[in-house]
ZADO-1210 file (C-alpha; in nm, 4 decimals, padded with zeros to 6 digits):
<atoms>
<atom x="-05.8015" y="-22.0678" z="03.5438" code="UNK" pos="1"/>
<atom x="-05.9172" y="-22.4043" z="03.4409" code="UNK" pos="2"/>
<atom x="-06.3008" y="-22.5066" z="03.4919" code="UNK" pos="3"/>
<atom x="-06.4333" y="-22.7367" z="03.7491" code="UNK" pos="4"/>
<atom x="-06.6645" y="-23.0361" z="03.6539" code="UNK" pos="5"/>
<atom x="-07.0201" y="-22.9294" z="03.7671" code="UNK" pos="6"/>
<atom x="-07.0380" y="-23.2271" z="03.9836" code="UNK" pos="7"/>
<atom x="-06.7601" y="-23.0965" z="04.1429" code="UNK" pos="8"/>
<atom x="-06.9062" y="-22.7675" z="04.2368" code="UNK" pos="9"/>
<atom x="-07.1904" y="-22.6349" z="04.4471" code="UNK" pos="10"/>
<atom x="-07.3431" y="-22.3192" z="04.3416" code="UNK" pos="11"/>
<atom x="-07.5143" y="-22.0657" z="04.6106" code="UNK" pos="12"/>
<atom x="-07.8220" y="-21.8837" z="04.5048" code="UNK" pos="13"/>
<atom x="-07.9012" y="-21.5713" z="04.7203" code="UNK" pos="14"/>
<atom x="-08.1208" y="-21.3199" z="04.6754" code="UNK" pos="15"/>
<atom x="-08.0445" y="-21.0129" z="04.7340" code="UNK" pos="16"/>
<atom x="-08.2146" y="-20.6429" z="04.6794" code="UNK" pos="17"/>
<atom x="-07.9902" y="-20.4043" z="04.8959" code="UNK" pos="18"/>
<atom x="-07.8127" y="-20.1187" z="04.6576" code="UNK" pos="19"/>
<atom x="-08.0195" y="-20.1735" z="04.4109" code="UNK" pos="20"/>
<atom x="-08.3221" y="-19.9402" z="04.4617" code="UNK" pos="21"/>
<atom x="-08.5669" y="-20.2558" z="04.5924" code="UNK" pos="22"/>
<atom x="-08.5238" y="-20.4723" z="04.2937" code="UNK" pos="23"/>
<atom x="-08.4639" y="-20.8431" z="04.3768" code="UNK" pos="24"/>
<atom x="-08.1430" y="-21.0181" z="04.1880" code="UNK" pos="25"/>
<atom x="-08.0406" y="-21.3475" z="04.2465" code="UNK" pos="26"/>
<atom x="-07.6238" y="-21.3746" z="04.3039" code="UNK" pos="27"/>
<atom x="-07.4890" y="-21.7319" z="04.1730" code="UNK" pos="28"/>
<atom x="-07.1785" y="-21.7960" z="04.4041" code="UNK" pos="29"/>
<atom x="-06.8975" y="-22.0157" z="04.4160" code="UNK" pos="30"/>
<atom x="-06.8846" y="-22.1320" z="04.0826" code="UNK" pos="31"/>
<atom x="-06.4957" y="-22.2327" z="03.9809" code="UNK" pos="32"/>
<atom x="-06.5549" y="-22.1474" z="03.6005" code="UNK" pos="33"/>
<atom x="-06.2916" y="-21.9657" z="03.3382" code="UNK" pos="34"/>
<atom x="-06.4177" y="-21.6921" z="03.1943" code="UNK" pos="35"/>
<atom x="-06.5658" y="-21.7965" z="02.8893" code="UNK" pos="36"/>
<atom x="-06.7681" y="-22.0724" z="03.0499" code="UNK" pos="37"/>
<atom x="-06.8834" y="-21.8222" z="03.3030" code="UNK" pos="38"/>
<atom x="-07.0393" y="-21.6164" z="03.0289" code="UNK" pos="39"/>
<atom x="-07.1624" y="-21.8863" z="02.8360" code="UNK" pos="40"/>
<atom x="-07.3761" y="-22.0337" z="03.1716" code="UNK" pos="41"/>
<atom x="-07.4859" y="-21.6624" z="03.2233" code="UNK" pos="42"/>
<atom x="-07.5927" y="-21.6290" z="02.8876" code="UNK" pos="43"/>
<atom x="-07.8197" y="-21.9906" z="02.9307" code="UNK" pos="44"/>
<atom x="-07.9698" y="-21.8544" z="03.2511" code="UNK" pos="45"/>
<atom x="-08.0632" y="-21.4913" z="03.1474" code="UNK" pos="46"/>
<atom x="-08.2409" y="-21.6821" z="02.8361" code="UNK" pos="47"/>
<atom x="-08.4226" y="-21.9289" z="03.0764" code="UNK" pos="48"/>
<atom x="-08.5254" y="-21.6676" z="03.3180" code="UNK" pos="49"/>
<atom x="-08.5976" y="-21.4480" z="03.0531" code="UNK" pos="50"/>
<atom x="-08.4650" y="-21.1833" z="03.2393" code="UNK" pos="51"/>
<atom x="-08.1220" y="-20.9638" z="03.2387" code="UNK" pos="52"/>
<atom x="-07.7937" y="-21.0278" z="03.4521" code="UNK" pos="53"/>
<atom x="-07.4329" y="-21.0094" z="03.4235" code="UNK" pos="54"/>
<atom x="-07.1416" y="-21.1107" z="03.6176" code="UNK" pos="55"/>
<atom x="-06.9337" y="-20.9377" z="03.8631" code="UNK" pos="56"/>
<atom x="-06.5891" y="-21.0347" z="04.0261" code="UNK" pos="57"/>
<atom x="-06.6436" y="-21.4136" z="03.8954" code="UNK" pos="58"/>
<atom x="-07.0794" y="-21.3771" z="04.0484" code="UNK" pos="59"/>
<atom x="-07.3603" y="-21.3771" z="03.8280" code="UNK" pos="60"/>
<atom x="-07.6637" y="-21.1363" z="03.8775" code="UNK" pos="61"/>
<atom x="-07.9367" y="-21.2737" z="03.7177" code="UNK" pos="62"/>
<atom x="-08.2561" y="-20.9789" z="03.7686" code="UNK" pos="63"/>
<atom x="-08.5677" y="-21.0957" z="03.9369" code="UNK" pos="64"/>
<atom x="-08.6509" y="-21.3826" z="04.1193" code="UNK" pos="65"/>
<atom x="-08.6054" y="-21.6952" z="03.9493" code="UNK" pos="66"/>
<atom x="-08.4359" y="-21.8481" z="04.2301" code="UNK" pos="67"/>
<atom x="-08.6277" y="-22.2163" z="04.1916" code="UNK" pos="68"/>
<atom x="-08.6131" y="-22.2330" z="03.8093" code="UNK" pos="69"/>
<atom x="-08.2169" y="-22.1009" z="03.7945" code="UNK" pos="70"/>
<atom x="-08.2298" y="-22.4038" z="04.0715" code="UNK" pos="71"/>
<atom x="-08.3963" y="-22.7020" z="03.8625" code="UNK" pos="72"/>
<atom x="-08.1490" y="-22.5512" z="03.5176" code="UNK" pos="73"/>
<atom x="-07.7888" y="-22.5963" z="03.7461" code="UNK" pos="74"/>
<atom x="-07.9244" y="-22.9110" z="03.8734" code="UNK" pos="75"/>
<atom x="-08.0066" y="-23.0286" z="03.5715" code="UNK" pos="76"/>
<atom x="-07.6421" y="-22.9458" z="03.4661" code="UNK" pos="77"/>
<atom x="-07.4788" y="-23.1447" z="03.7626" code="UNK" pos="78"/>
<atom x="-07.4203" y="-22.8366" z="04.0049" code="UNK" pos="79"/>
<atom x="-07.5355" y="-22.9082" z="04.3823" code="UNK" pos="80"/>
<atom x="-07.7316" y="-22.6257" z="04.4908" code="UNK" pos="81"/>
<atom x="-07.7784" y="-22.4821" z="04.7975" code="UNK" pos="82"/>
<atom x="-08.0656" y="-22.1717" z="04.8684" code="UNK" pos="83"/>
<atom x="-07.8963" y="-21.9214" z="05.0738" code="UNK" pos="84"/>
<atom x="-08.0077" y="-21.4948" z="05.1981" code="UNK" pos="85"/>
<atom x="-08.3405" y="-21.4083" z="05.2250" code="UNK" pos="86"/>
</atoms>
């Protein structure tokens, strides 16, 4: 799979808490990344947020809620944003 251009891409933040014992994650959706560039913008938001994450079927997790400041960093990178759940 070949990467979009982040101005060609709108990422979807939700946040979301259900399975996961009342702990707030915020999902990063949409993205059309290859796998390596996936992990690498992962890796740049769990360092900004200062928090954990990973990625699941092609979604990041990031833990807590740093839905504004994951926000301002894809924004900053090109992505559109939009704030979506909850």
């Amino acid at each position: 799979m070949v990467s979009l251009p982040p101005k060609q891409q709108t990422a979807y933040l939700h946040r979301d808490s259900k399975r996961r014992g009342g702990k707030t994650v915020i999902l990063i959706k949409n993205l059309v990344l290859c796998e390596e560039d996936l992990k690498v913008l992962a890796k740049q938001l769990k360092q900004i947020s200062g928090s954990g994450g990973t990625i699941k079927d092609g979604i990041i997790e990031i833990q807590g809620d740093h839905r504004e400041k994951i926000g301002l960093v894809l924004m900053g990178l090109g992505y559109k944003v939009k704030l979506a759940g909850g």
